[in-house]
C-alpha positions in Angstrom: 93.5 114.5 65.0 94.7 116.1 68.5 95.5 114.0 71.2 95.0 115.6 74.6 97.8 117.0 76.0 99.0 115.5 79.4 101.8 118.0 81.3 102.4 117.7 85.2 99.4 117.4 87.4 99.3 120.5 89.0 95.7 120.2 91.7 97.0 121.5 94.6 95.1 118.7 96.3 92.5 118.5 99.0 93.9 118.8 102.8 93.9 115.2 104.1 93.9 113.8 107.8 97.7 114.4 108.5 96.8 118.5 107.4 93.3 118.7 109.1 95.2 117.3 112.1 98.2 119.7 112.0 95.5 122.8 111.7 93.4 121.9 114.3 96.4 121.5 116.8 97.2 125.4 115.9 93.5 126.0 116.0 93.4 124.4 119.4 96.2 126.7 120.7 94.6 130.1 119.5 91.1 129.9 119.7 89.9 127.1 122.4 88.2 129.2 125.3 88.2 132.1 123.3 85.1 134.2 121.8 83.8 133.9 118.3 82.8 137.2 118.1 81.4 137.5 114.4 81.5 135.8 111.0 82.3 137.5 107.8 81.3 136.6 104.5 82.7 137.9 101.1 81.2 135.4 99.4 77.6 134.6 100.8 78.1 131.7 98.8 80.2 129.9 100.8 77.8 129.3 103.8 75.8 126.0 103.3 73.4 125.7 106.3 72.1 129.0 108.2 70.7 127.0 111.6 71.7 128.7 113.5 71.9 131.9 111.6 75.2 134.0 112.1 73.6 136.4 114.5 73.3 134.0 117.2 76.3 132.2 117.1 78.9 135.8 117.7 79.7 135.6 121.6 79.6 132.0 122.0 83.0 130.6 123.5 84.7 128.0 121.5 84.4 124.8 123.6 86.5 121.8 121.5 87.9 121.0 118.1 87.3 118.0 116.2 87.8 116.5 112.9 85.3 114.8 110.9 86.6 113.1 108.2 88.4 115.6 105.9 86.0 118.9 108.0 86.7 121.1 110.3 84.9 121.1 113.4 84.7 124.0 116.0 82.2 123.4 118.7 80.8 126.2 120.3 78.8 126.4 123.7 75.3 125.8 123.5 75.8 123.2 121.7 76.2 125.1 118.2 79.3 124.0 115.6 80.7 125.7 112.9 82.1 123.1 110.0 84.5 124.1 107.6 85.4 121.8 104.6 88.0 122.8 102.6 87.8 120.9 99.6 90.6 120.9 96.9 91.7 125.0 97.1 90.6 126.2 100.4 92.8 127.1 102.9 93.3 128.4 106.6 95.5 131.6 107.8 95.5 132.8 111.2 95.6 136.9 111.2 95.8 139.3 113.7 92.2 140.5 114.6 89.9 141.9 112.4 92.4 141.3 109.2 90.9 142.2 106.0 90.0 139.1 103.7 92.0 139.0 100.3 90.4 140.7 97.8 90.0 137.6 95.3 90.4 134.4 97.1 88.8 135.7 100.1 85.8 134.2 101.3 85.0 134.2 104.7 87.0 135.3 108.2 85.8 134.0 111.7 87.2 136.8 114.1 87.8 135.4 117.8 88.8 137.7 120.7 92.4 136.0 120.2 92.9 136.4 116.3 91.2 136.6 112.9 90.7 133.0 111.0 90.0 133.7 107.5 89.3 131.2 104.5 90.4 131.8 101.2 90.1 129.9 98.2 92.2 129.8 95.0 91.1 129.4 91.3 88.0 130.1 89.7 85.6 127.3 91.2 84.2 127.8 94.8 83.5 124.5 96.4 84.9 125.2 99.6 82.0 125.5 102.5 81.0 126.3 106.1 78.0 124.6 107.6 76.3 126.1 111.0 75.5 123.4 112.8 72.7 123.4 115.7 73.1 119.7 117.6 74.9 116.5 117.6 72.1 115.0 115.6 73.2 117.8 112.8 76.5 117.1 112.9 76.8 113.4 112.5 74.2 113.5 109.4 78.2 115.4 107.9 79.9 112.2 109.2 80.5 110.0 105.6 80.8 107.2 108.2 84.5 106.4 107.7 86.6 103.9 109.6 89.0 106.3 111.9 92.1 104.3 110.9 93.6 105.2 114.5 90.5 104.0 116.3 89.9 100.9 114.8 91.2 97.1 114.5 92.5 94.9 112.2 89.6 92.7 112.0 87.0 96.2 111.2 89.4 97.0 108.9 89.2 93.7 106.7 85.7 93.9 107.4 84.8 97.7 105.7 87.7 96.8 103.3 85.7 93.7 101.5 82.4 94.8 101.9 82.1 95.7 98.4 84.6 94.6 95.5 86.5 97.7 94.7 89.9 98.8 93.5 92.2 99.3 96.9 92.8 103.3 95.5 89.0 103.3 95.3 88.5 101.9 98.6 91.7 103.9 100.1 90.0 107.3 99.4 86.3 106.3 99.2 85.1 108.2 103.0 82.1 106.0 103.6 85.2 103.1 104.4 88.0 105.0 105.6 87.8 108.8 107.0 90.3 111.3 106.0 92.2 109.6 103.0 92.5 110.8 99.4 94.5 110.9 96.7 98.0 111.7 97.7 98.3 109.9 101.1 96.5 106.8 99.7 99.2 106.5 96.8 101.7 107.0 99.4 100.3 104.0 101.8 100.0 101.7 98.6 103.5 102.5 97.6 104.4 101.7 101.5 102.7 98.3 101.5 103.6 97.6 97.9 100.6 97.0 96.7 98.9 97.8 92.8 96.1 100.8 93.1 94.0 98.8 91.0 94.4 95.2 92.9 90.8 94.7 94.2 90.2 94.7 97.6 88.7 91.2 98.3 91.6 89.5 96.4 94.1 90.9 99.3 95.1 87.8 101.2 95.3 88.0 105.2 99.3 89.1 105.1 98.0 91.5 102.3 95.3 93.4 104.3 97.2 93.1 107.4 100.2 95.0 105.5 97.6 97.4 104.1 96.2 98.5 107.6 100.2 98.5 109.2 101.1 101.0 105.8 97.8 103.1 106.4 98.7 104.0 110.1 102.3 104.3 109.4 102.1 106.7 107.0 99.5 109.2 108.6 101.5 108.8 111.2 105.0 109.6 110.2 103.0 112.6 107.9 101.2 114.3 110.9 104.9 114.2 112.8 106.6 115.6 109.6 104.3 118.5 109.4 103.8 119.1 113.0 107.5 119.8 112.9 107.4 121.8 109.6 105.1 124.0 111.2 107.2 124.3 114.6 104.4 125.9 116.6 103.3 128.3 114.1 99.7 128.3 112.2 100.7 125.7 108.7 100.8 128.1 105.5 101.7 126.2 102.4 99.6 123.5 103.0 99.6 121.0 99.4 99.4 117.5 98.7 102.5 117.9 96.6 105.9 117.7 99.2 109.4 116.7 97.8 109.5 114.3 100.5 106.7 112.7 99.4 107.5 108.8 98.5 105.1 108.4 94.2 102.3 111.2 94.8 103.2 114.4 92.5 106.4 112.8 91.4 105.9 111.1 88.4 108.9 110.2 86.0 111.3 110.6 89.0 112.6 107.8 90.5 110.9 105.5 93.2 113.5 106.2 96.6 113.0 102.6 97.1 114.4 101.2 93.8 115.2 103.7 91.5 112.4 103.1 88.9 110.9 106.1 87.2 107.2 106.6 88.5 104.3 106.1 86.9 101.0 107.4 86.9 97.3 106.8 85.8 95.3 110.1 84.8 91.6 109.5 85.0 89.3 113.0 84.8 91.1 115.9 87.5 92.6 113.0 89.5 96.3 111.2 89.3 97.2 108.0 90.5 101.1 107.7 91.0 102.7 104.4 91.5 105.8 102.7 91.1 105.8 99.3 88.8 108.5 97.7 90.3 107.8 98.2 93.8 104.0 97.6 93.2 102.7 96.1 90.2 105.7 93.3 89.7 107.0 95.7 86.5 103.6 95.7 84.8 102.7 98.9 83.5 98.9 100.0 84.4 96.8 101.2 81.5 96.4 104.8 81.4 93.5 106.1 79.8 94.6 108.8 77.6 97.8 107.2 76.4 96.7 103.5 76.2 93.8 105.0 73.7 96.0 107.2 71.5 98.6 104.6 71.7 96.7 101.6 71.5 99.2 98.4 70.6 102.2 100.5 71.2 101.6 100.9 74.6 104.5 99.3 76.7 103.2 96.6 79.1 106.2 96.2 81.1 109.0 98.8 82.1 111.5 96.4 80.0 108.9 97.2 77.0 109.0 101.0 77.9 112.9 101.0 78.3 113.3 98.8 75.0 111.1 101.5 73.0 113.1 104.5 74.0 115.0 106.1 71.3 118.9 105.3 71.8 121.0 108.6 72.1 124.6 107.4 71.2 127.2 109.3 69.8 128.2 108.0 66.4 131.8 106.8 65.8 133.2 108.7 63.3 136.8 108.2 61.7 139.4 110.2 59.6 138.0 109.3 56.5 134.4 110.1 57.4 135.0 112.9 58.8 133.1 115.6 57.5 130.3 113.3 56.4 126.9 113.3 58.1 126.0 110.1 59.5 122.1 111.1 61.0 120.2 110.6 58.2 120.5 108.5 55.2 120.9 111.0 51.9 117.6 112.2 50.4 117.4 109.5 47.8 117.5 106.9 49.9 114.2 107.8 52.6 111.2 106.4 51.9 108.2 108.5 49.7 105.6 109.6 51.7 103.6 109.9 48.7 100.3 107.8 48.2 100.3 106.2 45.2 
């Protein structure tokens, strides 16, 4: 029987709040006061909601930016909004105006008296979306209802954090508790506050949570700063969830900057959970799915166990008498039949 195959988890990831922030500040510089002068589709798929219909939104100056959760929000005057949610593969380019759309990945271009912004889309599924909004009312029925971790206390934070039992990577990325959070900056503020993915969230004692919330800001922080530089005033192209820089998420295997320990990871469905056990889990290794099936009571519960069951690589020593004589294997005779009796 096959086991499945696990290689390197490869999801570009969805844009999270330090990317959606970094986009709208380019956004802000090109297109606030300007004209949205028409929407293009090449893939009529892509538009959601269609009040108001495209028609009446072309000549509308652009009024504000926001972000809503993980969306895009460009208000319009008149009180109209066009939201763009990005999912896993969808990104943003700014183009000079009227730019054709990629042929393959193309799927829609906003053109503004300033610029073209087009959206495109890698890989075969097409879950990235643009809503037209008419209202206030409208929008906020798109708002999961997430705590904005740069708005909010410590004490609102406990409070949304232990309404429910869940697993703090759950909870982390879960946008009807925190807005703008998946899966590579939560691994990234767990690994900051040192704290297991799987720990549940009402077990966290008051140093615990407070550590959490400290992590959670500190980390979107320092991440919008790093790619507001990166991007050094131009529009952000290369936009992933994977950065060398990055402390766990994407680097699985590699060693933990804090303490040198290889990382690990948990692979559940298209997601990754990266971690490191020293740092987080006090050396315990956490289950994975796949492997902790097809391994079953070989699978290492501690990085001591995993060290311990690694096959030593050591040169034999070999003297003048032996030379010549191969010391990998035992001779033919002497290995064990394979044959069923």
């Amino acid at each position: 029987m096959r086991g499945r195959r696990l290689g390197p988890y490869t999801d570009a990831g969805m844009p999270e709040l330090p990317d959606v922030t970094v986009y709208l500040e380019a956004l802000d510089a090109r297109i606030r006061g300007a004209r949205l002068e028409r929407l293009r589709l090449a893939n009529p798929f892509v538009l959601r909601s269609v009040d108001p219909a495209p028609a009446e939104i072309a000549g509308r100056e652009v009024t504000g930016l926001r972000r809503l959760g993980k969306r895009i929000v460009i208000e319009l005057e008149g009180g109209c909004f066009v939201l763009i949610h990005l999912m896993i593969a969808g990104r943003l380019h700014w183009k000079e105006a009227g730019a054709r759309l990629p042929g393959k990945i193309g799927l829609a271009a906003l053109d503004f008296s300033t610029g073209t912004l087009t959206l495109t889309e890698a890989g075969s599924k097409r879950r990235a979306a643009i809503h037209l909004v008419r209202g206030a009312a409208a929008l906020a029925a798109h708002d999961p209802g997430g705590l904005e971790l740069f708005e909010t206390d410590l004490p609102a934070f406990r409070a949304a954090l232990t309404r429910e039992s869940h697993t703090l990577k759950r909870a982390l990325t879960d946008p009807r508790i925190l807005s703008g959070v998946g899966n590579a900056y939560s691994d990234e503020i767990l690994h900051r506050a040192r704290l297991s993915p799987v720990r549940m969230t009402r077990q966290l004692s008051e140093d615990e949570t407070a550590r959490l919330f400290e992590a959670a800001r500190a980390t979107l922080a320092d991440w919008v700063t790093r790619l507001r530089r990166e991007a050094g005033g131009g529009f952000p192209e290369g936009v992933t969830a994977f950065r060398p820089a990055m402390a766990v998420h994407g680097r699985y295997g590699r060693p933990c900057p804090e303490c040198g320990a290889p990382v690990q990871r948990i692979v559940h469905a298209d997601n990754e959970t990266n971690y490191c056990a020293r740092c987080q889990t006090a050396g315990r290794l956490l289950a994975d799915r796949a492997l902790s099936r097809l391994l079953r009571q070989d699978w290492p519960r501690t990085l001591e166990e995993m060290e311990e069951r690694r096959p030593a690589v050591t040169a034999p020593v070999v003297g003048p008498a032996d030379r010549g004589a191969s010391t990998a294997s035992p001779p033919p005779s002497s290995r064990p039949s394979r044959r069923r009796r």
